[in-house]
N, CA, C and O atoms as a MOPAC input file, in Angstrom:
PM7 MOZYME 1SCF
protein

 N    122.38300 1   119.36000 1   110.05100 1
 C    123.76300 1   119.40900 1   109.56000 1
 C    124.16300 1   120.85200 1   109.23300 1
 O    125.24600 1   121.09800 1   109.76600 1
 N    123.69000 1   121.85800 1   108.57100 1
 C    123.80900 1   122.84500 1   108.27300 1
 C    123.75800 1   123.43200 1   109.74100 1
 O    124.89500 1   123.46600 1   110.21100 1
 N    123.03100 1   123.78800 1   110.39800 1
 C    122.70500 1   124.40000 1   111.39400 1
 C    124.16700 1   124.25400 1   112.29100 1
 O    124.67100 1   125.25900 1   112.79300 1
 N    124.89300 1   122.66900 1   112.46000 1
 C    126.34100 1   122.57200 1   112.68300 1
 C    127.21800 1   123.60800 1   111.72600 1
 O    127.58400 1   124.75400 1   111.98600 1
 N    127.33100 1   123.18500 1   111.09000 1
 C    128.19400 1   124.12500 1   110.44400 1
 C    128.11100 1   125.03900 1   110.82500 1
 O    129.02900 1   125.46000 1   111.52800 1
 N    126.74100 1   126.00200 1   110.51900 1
 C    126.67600 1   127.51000 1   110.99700 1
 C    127.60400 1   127.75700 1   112.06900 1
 O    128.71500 1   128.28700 1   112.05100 1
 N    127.16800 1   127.44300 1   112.67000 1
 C    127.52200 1   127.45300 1   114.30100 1
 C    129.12600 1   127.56900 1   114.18800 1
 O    129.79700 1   128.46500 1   114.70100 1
 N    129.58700 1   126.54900 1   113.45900 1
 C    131.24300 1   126.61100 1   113.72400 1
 C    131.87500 1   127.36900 1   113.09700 1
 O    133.02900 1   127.68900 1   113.38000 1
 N    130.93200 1   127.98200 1   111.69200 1
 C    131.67500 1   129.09600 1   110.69000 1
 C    131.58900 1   130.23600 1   112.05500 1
 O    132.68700 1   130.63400 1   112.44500 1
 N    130.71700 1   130.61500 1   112.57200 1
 C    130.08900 1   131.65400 1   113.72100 1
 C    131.41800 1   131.72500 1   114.63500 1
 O    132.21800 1   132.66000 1   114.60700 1
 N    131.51400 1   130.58900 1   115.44300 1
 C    132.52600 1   130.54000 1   115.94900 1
 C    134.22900 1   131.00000 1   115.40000 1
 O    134.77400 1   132.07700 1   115.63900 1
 N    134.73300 1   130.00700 1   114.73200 1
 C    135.80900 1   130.57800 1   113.65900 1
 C    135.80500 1   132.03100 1   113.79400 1
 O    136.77800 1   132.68200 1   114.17700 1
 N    134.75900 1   132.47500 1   113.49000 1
 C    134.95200 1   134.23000 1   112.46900 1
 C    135.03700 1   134.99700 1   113.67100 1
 O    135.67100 1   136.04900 1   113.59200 1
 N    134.36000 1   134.58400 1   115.13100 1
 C    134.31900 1   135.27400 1   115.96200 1
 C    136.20600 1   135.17700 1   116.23300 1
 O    137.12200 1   135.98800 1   116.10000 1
 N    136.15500 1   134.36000 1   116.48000 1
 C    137.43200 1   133.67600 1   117.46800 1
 C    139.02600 1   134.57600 1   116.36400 1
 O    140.06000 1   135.17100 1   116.66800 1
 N    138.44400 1   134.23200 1   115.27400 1
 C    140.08200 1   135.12700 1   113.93000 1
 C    139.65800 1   136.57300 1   114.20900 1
 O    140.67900 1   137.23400 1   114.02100 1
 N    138.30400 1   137.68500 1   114.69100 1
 C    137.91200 1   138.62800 1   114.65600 1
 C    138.34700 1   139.79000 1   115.40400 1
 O    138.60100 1   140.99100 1   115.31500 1
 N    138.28600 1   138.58100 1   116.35700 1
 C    138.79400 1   139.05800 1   118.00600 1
 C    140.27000 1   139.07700 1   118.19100 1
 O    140.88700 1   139.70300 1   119.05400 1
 N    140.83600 1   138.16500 1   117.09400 1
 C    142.41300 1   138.20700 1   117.45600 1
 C    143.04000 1   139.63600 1   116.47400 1
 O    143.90900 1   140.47400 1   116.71200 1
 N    142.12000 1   139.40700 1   115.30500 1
 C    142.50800 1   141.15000 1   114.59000 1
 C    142.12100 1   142.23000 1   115.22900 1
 O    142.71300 1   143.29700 1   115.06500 1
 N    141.05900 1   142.10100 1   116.05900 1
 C    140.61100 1   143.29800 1   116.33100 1
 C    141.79100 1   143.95400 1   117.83300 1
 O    142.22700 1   145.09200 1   117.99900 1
 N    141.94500 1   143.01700 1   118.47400 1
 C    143.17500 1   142.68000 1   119.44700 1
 C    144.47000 1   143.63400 1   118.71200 1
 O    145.05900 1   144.66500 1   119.04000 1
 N    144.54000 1   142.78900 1   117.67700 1
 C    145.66400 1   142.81800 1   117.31200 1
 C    146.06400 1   144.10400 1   116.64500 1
 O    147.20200 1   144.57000 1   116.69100 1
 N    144.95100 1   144.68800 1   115.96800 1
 C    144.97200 1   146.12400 1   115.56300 1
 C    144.72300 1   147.30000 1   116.32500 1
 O    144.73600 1   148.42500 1   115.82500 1
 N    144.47700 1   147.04200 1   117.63700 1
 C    144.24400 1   147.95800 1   118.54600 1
 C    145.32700 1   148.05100 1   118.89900 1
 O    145.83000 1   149.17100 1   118.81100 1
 N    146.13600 1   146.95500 1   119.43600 1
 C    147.59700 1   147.27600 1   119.84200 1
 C    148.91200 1   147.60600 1   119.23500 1
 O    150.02500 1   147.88300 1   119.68200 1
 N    148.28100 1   147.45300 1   117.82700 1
 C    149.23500 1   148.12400 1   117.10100 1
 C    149.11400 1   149.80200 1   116.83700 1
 O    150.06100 1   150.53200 1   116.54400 1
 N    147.76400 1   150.19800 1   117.01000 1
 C    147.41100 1   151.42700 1   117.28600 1
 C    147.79300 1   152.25000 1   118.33800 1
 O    148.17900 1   153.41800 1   118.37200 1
 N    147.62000 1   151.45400 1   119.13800 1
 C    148.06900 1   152.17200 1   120.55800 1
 C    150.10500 1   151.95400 1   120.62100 1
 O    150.88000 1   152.61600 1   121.31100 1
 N    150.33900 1   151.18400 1   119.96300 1
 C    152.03800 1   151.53100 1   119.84900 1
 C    152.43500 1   152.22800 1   118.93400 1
 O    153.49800 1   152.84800 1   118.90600 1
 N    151.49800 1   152.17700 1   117.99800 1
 C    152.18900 1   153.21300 1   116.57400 1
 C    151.70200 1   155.28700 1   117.97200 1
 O    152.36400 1   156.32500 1   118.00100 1
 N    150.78500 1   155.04300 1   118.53100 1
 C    150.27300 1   156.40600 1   119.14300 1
 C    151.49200 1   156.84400 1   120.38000 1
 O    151.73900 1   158.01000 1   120.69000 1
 N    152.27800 1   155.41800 1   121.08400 1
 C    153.19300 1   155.63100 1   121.87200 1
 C    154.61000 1   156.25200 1   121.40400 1
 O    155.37400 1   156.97900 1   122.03900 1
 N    154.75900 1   155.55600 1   119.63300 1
 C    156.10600 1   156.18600 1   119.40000 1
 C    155.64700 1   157.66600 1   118.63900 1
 O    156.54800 1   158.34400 1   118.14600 1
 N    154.26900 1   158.13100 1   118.56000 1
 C    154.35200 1   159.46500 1   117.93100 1
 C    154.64600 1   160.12300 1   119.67000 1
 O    155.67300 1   160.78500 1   119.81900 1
 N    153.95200 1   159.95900 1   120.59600 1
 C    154.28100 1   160.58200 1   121.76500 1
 C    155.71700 1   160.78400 1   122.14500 1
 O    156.07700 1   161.78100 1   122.77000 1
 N    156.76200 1   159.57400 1   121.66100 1
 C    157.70000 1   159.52900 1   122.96200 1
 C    158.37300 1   160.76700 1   121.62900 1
 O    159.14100 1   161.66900 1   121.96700 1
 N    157.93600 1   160.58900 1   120.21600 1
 C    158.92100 1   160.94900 1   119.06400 1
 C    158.57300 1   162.73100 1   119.34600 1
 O    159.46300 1   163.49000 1   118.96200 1
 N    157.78700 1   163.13300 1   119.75200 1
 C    156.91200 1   164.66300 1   119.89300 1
 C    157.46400 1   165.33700 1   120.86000 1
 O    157.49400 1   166.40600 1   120.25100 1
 N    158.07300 1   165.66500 1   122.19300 1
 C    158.65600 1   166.22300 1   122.82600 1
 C    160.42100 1   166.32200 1   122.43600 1
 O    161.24500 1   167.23400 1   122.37900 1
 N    160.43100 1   165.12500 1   122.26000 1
 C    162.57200 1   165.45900 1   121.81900 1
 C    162.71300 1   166.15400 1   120.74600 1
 O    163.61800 1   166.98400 1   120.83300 1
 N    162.07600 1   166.12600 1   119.61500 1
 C    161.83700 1   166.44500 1   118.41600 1
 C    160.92300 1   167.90900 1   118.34500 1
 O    160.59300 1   168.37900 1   117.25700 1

């Protein structure tokens, strides 16, 4: 029974981990696009 569980906490944490880690990369890489586009006009 435990050994279930494990497994699905494992899963879960991977699966929410991957969507932050996703999700903070691409907010990185757009916060890095508007310093670019903001750096030449300016």
């Amino acid at each position: 029974m435990e050994s279930k569980i494990a497994k699905w906490q494992a899963k879960t944490f991977w699966y929410i981990f991957g969507i932050a880690l996703i999700g903070s990369v691409l907010e990185i890489i757009s916060f890095f696009m508007q310093l670019a586009t903001k750096g030449p006009t300016s």
